[in-house]
C-alpha positions in Angstrom: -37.4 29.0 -14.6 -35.3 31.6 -13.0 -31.8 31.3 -14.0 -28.8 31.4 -11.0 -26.6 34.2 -10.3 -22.4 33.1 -11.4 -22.1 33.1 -7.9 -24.2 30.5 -6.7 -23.1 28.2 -9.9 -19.6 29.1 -8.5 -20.0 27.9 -5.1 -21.8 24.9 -6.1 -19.2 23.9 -8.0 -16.5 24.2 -5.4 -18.7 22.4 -2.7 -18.9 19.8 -5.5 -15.2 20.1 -5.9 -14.5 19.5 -2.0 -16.9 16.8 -1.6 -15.0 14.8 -4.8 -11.7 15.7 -3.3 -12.7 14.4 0.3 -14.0 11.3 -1.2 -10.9 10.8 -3.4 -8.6 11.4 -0.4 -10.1 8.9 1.5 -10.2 6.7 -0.8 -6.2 6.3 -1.4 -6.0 6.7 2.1 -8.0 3.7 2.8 -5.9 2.2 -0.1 -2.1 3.1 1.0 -3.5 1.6 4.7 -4.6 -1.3 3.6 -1.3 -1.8 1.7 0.8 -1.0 5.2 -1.8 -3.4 6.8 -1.5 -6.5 4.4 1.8 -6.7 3.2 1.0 -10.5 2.2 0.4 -10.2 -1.7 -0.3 -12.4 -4.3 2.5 -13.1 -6.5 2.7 -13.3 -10.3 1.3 -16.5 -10.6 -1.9 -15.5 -8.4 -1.6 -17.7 -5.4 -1.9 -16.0 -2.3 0.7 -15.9 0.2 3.9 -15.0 0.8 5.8 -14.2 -2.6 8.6 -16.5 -3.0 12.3 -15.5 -3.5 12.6 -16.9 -7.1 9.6 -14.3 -7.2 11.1 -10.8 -5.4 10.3 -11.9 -1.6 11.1 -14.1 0.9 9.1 -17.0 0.7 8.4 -16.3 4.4 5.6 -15.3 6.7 8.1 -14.6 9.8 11.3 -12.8 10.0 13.3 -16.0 11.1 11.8 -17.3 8.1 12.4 -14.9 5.8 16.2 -14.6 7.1 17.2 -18.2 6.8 15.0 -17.9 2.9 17.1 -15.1 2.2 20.5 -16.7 3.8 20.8 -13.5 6.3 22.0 -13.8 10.1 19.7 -13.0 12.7 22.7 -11.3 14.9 26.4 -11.4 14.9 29.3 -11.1 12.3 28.1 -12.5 9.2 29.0 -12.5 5.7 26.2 -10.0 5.3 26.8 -8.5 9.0 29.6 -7.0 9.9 29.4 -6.3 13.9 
């Protein structure tokens, strides 16, 4: 068995490196996506949906929903808006 020069080991390594690196990048890329894409999570208690207010969300799957849930106005002076 010949033995490799520290070079070659070297640049094994690093193409080993980059290919880990790649796959790890797209990997949380694919994760933060999917994140952005499905903003519907499940909620302490496991059931999927949308996470109520007593819970951190709205208790919504629309905005008009999630604005009356949350006791905002859609438009106009409000105790929340201020025109």
């Amino acid at each position: 068995m010949t033995k490799s020069s520290p070079v070659k080991t070297t640049r094994r390594y690093l193409i080993l490196l980059s290919f880990l690196f790649v796959a790890l990048t797209w990997f949380v890329v694919s994760q933060t996506a999917h994140a952005f894409t499905n903003p519907t999570q499940s909620p302490p208690n496991g059931t999927p949906g949308p996470i109520s207010v007593t819970d951190g969300g709205t208790g919504a799957s629309t905005v008009s929903g999630a604005r009356s849930n949350l006791g905002a106005a859609a438009s106009g002076a409000n105790t929340d808006i201020t025109s």
